[in-house]
Backbone as CSV, one residue per row, in Angstrom:
resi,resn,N_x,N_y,N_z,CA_x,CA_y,CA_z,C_x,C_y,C_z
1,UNK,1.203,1.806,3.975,-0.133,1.811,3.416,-1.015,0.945,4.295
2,UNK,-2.120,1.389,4.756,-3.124,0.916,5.578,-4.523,0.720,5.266
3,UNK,-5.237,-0.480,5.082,-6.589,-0.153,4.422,-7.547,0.542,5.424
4,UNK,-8.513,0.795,5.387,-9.728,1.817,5.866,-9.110,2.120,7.534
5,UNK,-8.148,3.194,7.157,-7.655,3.991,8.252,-7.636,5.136,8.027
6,UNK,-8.024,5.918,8.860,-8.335,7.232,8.501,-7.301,8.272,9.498
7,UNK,-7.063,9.442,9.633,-6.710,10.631,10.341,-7.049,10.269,11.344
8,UNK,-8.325,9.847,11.764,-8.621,10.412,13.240,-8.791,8.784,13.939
9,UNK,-8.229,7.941,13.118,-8.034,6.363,13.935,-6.669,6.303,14.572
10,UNK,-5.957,7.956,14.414,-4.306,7.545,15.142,-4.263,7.508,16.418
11,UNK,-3.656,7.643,17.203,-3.653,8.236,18.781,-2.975,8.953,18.349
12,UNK,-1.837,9.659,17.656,-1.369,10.864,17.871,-1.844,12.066,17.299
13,UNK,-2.974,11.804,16.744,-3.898,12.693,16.065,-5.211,12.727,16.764
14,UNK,-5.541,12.099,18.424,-6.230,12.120,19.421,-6.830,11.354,19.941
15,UNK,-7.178,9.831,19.168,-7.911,8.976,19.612,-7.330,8.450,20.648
16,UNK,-7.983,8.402,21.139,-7.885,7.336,22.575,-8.992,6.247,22.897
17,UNK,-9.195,5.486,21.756,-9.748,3.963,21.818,-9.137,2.855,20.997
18,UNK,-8.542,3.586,20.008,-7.921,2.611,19.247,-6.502,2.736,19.487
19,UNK,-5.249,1.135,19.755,-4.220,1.595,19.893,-3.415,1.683,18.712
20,UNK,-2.743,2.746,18.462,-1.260,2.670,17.050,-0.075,2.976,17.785
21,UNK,0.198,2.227,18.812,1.317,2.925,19.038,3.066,3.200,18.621
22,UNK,2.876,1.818,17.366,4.340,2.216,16.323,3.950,3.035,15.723
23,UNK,2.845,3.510,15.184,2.716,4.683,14.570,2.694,5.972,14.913
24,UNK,2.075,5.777,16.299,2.438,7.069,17.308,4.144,7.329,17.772
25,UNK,4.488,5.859,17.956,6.338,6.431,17.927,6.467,7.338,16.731
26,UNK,6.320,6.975,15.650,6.989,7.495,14.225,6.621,9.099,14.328
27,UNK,5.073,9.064,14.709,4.837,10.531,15.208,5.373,11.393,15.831
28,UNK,6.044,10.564,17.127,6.640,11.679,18.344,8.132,11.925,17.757
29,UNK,8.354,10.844,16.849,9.863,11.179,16.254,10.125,11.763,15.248
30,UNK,9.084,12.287,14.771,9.173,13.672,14.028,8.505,13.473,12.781
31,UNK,7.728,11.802,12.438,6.987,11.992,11.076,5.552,12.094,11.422
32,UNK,5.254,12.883,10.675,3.832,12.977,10.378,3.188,13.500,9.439
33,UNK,2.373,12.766,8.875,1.863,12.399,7.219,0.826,13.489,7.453
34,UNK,0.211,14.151,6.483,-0.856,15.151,6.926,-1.657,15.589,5.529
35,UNK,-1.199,14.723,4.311,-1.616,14.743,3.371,-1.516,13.449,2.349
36,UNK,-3.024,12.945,2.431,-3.487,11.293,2.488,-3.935,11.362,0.711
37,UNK,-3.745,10.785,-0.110,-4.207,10.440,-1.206,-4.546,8.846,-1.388
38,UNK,-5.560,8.288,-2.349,-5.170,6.715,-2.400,-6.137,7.038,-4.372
39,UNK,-5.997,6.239,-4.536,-5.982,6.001,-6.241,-7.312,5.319,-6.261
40,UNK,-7.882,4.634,-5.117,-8.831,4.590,-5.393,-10.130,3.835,-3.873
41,UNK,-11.094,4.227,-3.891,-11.642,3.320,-2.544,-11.921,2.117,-2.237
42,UNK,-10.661,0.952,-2.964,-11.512,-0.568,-2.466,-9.745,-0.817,-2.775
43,UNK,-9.236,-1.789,-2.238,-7.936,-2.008,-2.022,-7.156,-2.444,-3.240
44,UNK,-7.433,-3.284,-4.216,-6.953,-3.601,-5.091,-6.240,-2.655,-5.908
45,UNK,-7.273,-1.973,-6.665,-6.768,-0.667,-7.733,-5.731,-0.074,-6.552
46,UNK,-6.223,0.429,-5.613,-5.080,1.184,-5.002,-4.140,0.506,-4.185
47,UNK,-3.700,-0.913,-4.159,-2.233,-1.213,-4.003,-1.913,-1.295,-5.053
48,UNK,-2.619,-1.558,-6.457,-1.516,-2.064,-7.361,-1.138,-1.011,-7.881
49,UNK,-1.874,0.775,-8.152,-1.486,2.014,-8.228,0.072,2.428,-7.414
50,UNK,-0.416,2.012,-5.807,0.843,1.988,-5.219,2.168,0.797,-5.509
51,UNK,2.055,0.122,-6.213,2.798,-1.036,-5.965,3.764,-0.317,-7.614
52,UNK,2.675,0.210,-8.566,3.256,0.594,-9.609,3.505,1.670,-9.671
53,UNK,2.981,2.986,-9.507,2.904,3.798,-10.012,2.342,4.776,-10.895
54,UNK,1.277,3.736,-11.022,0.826,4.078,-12.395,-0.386,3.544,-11.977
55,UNK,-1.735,4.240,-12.672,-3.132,4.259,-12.715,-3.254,2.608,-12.910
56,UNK,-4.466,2.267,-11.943,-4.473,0.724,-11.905,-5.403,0.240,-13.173
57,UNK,-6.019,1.372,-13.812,-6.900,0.977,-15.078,-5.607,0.702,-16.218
58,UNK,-4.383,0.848,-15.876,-3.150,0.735,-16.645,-2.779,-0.434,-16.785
59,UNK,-2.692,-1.580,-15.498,-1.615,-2.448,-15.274,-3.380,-3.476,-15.448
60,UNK,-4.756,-2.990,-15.764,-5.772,-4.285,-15.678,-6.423,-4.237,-14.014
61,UNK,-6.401,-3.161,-13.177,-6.687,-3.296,-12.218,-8.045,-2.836,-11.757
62,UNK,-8.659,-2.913,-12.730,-9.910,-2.221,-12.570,-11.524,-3.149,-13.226
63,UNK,-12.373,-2.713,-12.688,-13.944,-3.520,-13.343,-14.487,-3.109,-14.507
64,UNK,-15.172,-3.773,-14.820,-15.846,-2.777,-15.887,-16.953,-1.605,-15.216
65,UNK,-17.111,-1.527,-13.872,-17.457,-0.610,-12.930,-16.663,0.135,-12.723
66,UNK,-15.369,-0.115,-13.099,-14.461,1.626,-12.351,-13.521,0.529,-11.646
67,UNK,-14.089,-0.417,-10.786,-13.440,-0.745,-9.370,-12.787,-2.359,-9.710
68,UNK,-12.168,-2.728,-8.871,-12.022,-3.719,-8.803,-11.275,-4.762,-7.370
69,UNK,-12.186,-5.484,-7.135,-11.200,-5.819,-5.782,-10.910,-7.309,-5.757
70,UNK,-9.840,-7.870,-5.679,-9.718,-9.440,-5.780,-9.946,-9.962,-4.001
71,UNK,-10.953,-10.587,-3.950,-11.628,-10.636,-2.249,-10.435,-12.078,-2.007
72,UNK,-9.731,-13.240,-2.331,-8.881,-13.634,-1.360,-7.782,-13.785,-1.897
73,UNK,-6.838,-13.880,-1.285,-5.569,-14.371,-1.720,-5.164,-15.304,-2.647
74,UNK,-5.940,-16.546,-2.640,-6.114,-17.324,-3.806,-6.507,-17.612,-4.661
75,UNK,-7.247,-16.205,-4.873,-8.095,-15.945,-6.251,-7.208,-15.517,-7.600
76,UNK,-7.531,-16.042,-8.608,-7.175,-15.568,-9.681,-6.310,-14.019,-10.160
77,UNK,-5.686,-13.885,-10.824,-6.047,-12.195,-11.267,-4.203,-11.924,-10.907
78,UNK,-4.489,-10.410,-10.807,-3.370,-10.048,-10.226,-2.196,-8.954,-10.975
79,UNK,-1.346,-8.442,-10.489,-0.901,-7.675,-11.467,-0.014,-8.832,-12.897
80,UNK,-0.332,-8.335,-13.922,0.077,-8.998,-15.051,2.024,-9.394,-14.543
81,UNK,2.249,-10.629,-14.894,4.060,-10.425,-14.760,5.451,-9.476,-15.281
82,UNK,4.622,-8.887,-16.807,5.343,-8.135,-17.263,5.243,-6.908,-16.363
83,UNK,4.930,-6.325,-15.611,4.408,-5.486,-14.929,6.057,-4.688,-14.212
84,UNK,6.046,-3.165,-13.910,6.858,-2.910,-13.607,6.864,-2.395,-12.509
85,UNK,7.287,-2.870,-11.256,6.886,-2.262,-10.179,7.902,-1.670,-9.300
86,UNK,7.343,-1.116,-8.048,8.698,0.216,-7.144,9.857,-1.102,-6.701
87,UNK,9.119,-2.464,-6.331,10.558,-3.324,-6.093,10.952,-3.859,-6.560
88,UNK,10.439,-4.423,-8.297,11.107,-5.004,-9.291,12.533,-3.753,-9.638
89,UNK,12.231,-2.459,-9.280,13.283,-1.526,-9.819,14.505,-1.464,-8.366
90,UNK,13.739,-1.555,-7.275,14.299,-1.710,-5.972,15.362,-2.875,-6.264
91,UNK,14.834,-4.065,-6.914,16.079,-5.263,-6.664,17.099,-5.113,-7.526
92,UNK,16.768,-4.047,-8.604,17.713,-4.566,-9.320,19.059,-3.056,-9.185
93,UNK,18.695,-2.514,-7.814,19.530,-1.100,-7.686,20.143,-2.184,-6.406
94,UNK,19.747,-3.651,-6.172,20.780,-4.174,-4.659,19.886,-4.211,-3.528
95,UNK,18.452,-3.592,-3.767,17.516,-4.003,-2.370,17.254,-5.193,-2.414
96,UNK,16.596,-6.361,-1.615,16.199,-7.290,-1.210,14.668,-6.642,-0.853
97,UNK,13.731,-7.696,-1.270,11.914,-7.043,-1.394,11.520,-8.078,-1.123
98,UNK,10.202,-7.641,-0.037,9.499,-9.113,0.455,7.978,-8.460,0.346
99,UNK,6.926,-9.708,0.611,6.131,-9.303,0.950,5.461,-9.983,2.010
100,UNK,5.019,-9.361,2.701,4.624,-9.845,4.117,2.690,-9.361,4.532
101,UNK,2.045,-10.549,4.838,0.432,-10.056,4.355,0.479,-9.759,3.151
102,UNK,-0.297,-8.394,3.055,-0.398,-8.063,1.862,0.195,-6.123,1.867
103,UNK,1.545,-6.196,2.263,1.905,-5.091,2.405,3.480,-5.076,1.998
104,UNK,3.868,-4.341,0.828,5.470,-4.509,0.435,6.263,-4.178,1.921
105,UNK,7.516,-4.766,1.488,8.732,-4.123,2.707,9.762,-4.326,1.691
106,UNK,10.209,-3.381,2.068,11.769,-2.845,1.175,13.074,-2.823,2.256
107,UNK,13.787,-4.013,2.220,15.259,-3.761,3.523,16.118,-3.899,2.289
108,UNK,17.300,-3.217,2.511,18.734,-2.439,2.061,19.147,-4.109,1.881
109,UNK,20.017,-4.822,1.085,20.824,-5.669,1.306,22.088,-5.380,2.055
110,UNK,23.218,-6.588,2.773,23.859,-5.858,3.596,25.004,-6.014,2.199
Protein backbone atom coordinates (compact mmCIF):
# COMPACT_ATOMS: atom_id res chain seq x y z
CA UNK A 1 0.00 0.00 0.00
CA UNK A 2 1.35 3.35 -1.17
CA UNK A 3 -0.09 6.81 -0.47
CA UNK A 4 -0.77 9.21 -3.57
CA UNK A 5 0.72 6.80 -6.16
CA UNK A 6 -0.85 6.33 -9.04
CA UNK A 7 -0.53 3.85 -12.41
CA UNK A 8 1.40 6.05 -14.28
CA UNK A 9 4.13 7.00 -11.30
CA UNK A 10 5.62 3.27 -12.06
CA UNK A 11 8.47 2.86 -14.49
CA UNK A 12 7.09 -0.30 -15.56
CA UNK A 13 3.98 1.20 -16.59
CA UNK A 14 6.34 3.97 -18.54
CA UNK A 15 7.55 6.65 -16.52
CA UNK A 16 10.80 7.56 -16.85
CA UNK A 17 11.28 10.38 -14.17
CA UNK A 18 10.36 8.85 -11.24
CA UNK A 19 12.47 5.84 -9.94
CA UNK A 20 10.46 2.38 -8.53
CA UNK A 21 12.72 0.13 -9.25
CA UNK A 22 11.71 -2.76 -6.48
CA UNK A 23 8.59 -2.32 -7.85
CA UNK A 24 9.59 -2.57 -11.34
CA UNK A 25 11.55 -5.90 -10.28
CA UNK A 26 8.17 -7.32 -8.92
CA UNK A 27 6.87 -6.26 -12.39
CA UNK A 28 9.41 -7.96 -14.63
CA UNK A 29 8.87 -11.03 -12.33
CA UNK A 30 5.62 -11.53 -13.24
CA UNK A 31 3.38 -9.27 -10.76
CA UNK A 32 1.41 -6.76 -11.88
CA UNK A 33 -1.48 -5.11 -10.11
CA UNK A 34 -3.86 -3.58 -12.77
CA UNK A 35 -6.80 -3.16 -10.64
CA UNK A 36 -6.38 -0.32 -7.82
CA UNK A 37 -9.21 0.21 -5.25
CA UNK A 38 -8.65 2.27 -1.83
CA UNK A 39 -11.69 2.81 0.69
CA UNK A 40 -11.13 6.06 0.69
CA UNK A 41 -8.98 9.45 -0.53
CA UNK A 42 -6.97 10.70 2.56
CA UNK A 43 -4.87 7.94 4.29
CA UNK A 44 -6.32 7.22 7.49
CA UNK A 45 -9.88 5.70 6.66
CA UNK A 46 -8.05 3.81 4.05
CA UNK A 47 -5.23 2.12 6.06
CA UNK A 48 -7.36 1.36 8.78
CA UNK A 49 -10.07 -0.20 6.01
CA UNK A 50 -6.90 -2.00 4.89
CA UNK A 51 -5.47 -2.85 8.17
CA UNK A 52 -9.13 -4.28 9.00
CA UNK A 53 -11.13 -5.12 6.58
CA UNK A 54 -13.83 -3.57 7.21
CA UNK A 55 -15.33 0.00 6.34
CA UNK A 56 -13.32 2.58 8.40
CA UNK A 57 -16.76 4.37 9.41
CA UNK A 58 -16.84 0.78 11.33
CA UNK A 59 -13.71 0.64 13.46
CA UNK A 60 -14.35 5.09 14.20
CA UNK A 61 -12.26 6.01 11.28
CA UNK A 62 -14.01 8.59 9.87
CA UNK A 63 -15.18 12.70 10.42
CA UNK A 64 -18.18 13.90 10.80
CA UNK A 65 -17.28 14.99 7.06
CA UNK A 66 -17.03 11.49 5.64
CA UNK A 67 -13.12 11.73 6.10
CA UNK A 68 -10.79 11.52 8.49
CA UNK A 69 -7.04 11.86 8.67
CA UNK A 70 -4.83 11.75 11.90
CA UNK A 71 -1.90 14.36 10.45
CA UNK A 72 1.10 12.97 12.98
CA UNK A 73 2.12 10.10 14.53
CA UNK A 74 1.70 11.40 17.93
CA UNK A 75 -1.56 12.46 17.73
CA UNK A 76 -4.30 11.06 19.55
CA UNK A 77 -6.93 8.65 18.00
CA UNK A 78 -6.35 5.53 16.32
CA UNK A 79 -7.81 2.26 15.68
CA UNK A 80 -9.83 1.39 18.96
CA UNK A 81 -7.73 -1.78 20.85
CA UNK A 82 -10.54 -4.07 20.71
CA UNK A 83 -10.19 -3.85 17.08
CA UNK A 84 -9.65 -6.87 14.85
CA UNK A 85 -7.15 -6.72 12.43
CA UNK A 86 -5.34 -8.91 9.18
CA UNK A 87 -2.20 -9.27 11.85
CA UNK A 88 -3.85 -9.57 15.09
CA UNK A 89 -5.35 -12.88 13.11
CA UNK A 90 -1.80 -13.30 11.35
CA UNK A 91 -0.12 -13.79 14.98
CA UNK A 92 -2.17 -15.87 16.28
CA UNK A 93 -1.99 -18.57 13.02
CA UNK A 94 2.36 -18.30 14.07
CA UNK A 95 3.21 -15.05 11.91
CA UNK A 96 5.39 -12.54 13.59
CA UNK A 97 3.88 -8.67 12.51
CA UNK A 98 5.71 -5.48 12.58
CA UNK A 99 5.23 -2.22 11.68
CA UNK A 100 7.67 -0.25 10.01
CA UNK A 101 6.75 3.74 9.08
CA UNK A 102 3.48 3.52 8.69
CA UNK A 103 3.14 0.40 6.54
CA UNK A 104 2.27 -3.35 7.99
CA UNK A 105 4.90 -6.24 7.17
CA UNK A 106 3.89 -9.69 7.70
CA UNK A 107 7.28 -12.34 7.92
CA UNK A 108 6.44 -16.20 8.48
CA UNK A 109 8.01 -17.10 11.96
CA UNK A 110 10.87 -19.58 11.53
Amino acid sequence: MADDLGIGDLGCYGNNTLRTPNIDRLAQEGVRLTQHLAAAPLCTPSRAAFLTGRHSFRSGMEASNGYRALQWNGGSGGLPENETTFARILRQQGYTTGLIGTHAHIIRSP
